[in-house]
MARBA-3410 file (N, C-alpha, C, O; in Angstrom, 1 decimal):
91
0.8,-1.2,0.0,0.0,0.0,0.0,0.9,1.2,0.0,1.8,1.1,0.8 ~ 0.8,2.4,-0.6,1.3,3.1,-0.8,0.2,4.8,-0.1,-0.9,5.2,-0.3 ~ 1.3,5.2,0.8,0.8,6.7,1.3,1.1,8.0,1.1,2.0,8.6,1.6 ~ 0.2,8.4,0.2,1.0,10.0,0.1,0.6,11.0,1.3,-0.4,11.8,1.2 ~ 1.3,11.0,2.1,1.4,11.6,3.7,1.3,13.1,3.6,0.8,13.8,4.5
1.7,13.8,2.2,1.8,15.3,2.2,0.3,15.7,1.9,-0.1,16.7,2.5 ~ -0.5,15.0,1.2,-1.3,15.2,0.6,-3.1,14.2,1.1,-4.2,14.3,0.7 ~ -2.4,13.3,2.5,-3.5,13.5,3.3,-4.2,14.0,4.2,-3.8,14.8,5.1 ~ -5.4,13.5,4.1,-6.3,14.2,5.4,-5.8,13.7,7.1,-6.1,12.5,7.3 ~ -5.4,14.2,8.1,-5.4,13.8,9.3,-6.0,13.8,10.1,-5.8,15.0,10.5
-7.1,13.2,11.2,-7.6,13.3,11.7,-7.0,12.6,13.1,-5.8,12.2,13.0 ~ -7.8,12.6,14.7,-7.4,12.1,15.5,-8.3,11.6,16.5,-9.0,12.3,17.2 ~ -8.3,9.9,16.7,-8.9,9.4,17.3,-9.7,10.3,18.7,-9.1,11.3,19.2 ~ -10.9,10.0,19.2,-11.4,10.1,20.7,-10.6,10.2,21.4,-10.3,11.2,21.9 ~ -9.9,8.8,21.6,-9.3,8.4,22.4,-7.5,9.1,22.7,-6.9,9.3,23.7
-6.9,9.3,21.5,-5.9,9.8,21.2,-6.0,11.7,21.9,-5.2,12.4,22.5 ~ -7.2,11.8,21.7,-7.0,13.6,21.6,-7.4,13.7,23.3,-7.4,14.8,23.7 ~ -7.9,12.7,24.1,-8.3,12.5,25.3,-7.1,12.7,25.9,-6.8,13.7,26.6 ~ -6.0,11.4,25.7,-4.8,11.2,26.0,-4.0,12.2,26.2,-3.3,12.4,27.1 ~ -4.1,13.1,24.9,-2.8,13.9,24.6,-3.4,15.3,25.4,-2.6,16.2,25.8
-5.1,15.5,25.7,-5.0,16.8,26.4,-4.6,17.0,28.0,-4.1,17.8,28.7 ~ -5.3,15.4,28.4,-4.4,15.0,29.7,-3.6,15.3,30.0,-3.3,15.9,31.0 ~ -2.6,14.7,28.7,-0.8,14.9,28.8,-1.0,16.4,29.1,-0.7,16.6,30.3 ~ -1.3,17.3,28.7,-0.7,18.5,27.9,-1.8,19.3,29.6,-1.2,20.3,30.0 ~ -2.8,19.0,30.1,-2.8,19.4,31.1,-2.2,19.1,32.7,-2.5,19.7,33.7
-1.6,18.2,32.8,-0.7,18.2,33.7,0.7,18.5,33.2,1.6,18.8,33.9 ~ 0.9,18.3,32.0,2.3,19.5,31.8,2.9,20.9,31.8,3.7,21.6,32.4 ~ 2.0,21.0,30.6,2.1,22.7,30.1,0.2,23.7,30.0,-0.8,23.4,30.6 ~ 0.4,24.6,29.4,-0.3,25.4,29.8,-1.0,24.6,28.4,-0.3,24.4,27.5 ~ -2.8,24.1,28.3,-3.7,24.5,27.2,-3.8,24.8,26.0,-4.1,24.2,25.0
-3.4,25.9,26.3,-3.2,26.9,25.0,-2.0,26.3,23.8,-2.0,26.6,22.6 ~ -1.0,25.5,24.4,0.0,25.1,23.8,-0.7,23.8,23.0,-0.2,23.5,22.0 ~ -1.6,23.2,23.4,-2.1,22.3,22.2,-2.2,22.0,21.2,-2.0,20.9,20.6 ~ -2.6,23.5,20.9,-2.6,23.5,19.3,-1.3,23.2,18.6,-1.1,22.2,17.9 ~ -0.3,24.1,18.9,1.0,24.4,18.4,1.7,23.1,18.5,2.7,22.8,17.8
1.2,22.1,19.6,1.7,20.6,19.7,1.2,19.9,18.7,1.9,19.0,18.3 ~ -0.3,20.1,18.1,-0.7,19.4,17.5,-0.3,19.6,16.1,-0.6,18.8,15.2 ~ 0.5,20.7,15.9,0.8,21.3,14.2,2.6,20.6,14.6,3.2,20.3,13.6 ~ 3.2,20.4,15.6,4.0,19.7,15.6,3.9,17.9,15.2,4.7,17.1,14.6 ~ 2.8,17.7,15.8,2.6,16.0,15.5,2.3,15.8,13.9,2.6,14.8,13.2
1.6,17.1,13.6,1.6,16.7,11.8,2.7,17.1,11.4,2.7,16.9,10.1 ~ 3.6,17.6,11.7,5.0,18.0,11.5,6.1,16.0,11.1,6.8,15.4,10.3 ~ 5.7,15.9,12.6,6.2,14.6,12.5,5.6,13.6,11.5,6.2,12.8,10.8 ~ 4.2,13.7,11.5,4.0,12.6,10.6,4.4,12.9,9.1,4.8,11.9,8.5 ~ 4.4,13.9,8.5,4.6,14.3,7.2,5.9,14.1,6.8,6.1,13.4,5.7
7.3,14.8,7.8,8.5,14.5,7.8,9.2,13.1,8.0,10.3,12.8,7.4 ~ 8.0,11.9,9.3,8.8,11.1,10.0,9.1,10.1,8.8,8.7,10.3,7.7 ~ 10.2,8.6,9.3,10.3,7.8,8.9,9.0,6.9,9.0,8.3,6.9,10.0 ~ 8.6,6.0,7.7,7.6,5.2,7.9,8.1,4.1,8.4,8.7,3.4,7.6 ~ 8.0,3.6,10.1,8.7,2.2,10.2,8.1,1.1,10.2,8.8,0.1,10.5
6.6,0.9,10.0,5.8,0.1,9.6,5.0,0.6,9.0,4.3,1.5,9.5 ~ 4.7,0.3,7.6,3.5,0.6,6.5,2.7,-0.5,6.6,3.0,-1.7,6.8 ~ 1.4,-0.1,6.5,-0.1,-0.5,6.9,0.2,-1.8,5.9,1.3,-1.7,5.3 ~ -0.4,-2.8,5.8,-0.4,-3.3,4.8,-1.9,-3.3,4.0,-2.2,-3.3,2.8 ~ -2.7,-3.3,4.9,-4.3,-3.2,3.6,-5.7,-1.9,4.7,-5.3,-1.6,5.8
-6.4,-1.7,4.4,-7.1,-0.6,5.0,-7.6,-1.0,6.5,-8.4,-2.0,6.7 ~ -7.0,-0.2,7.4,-7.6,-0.3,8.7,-6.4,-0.8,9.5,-6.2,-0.6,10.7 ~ -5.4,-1.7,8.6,-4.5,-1.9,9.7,-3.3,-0.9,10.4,-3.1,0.2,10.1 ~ -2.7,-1.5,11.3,-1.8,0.0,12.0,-0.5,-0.2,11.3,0.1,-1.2,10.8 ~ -0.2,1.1,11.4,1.0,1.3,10.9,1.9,2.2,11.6,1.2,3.1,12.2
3.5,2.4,11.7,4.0,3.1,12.9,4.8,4.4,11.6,5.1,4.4,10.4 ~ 5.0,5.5,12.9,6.0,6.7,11.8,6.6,7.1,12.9,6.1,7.4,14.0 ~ 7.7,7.0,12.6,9.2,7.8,14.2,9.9,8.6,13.5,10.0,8.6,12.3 ~ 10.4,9.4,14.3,10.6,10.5,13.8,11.7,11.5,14.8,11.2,12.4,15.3 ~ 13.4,11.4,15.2,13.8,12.2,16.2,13.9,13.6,16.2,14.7,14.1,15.4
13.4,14.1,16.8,13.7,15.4,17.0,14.6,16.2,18.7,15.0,15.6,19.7 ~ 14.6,17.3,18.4,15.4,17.8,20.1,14.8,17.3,21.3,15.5,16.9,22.2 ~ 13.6,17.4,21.2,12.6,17.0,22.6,12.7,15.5,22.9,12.5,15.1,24.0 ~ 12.9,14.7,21.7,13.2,13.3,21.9,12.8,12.9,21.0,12.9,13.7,20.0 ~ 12.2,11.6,20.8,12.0,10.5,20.0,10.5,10.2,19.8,10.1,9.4,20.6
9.5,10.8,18.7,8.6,10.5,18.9,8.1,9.4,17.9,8.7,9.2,16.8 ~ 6.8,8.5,18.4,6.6,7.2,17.6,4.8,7.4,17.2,4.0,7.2,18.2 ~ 4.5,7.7,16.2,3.1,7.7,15.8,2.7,6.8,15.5,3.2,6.4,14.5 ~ 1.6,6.0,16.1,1.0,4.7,15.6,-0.7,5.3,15.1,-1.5,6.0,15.8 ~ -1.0,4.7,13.5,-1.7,5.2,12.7,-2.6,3.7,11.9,-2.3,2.5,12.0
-4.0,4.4,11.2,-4.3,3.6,10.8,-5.0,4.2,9.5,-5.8,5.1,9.5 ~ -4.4,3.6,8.2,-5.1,4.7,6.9,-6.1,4.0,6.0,-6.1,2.9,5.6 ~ -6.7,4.7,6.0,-8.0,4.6,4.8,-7.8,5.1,3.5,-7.8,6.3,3.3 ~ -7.7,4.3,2.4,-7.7,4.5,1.6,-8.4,5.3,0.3,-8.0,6.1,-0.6 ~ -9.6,4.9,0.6,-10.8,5.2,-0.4,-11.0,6.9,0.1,-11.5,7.9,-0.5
-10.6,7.0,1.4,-11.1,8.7,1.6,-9.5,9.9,1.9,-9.4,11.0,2.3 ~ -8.4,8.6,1.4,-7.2,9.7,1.8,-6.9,10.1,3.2,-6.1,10.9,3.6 ~ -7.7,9.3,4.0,-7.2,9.9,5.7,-6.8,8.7,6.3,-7.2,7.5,6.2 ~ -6.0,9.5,7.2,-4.7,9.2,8.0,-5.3,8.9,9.4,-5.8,10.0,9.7 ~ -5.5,8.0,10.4,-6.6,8.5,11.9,-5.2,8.2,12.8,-4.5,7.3,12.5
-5.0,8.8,13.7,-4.3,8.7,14.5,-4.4,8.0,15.7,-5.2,8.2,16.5 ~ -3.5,7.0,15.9,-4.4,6.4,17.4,-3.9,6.7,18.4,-4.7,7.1,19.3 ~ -2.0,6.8,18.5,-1.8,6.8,19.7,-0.6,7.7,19.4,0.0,7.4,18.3 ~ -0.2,8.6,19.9,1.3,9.2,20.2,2.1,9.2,21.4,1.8,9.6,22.6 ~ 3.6,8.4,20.6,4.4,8.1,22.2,5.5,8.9,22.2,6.3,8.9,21.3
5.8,9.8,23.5,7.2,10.2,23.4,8.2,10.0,24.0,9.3,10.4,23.7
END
């Protein structure tokens, strides 16, 4: 299966965006959310693909190092609509 990453849609699981505002309110202030979240599409656009999906729905991983550390995107893509769903982000 082939992904063109620049040119899909991203979206982000329930569960994922639950996780990550958790994270982000016992860390930092709220408001930094957003600018985290234009970083995680940062990563996925730029990252290495270290597992590609092999057919629609299954997961696939994208890592990616940057200064802050090592982040690892686990993803699941849909073909027929061009989007990308995000499940889990680890750093």
């Amino acid at each position: 299966m082939r992904i063109d990453l620049h040119n899909c849609r991203i979206i982000y699981t329930k569960h994922c965006r639950r996780r990550f505002i958790q994270r982000f309110l016992e860390e930092q202030e709220a408001e930094a959310l957003g600018e985290e979240l234009e970083q995680i599409k940062h990563v996925i656009r730029t990252g290495k693909v270290v597992k590609l999906p092999e057919k629609d729905g299954s997961v696939g991983v994208i890592e990616k190092r940057i200064r802050k550390g090592k982040f690892r995107v686990k993803f699941t893509y849909y073909s027929p609509t061009n989007t990308l769903a995000v499940l889990t982000i680890e750093k």
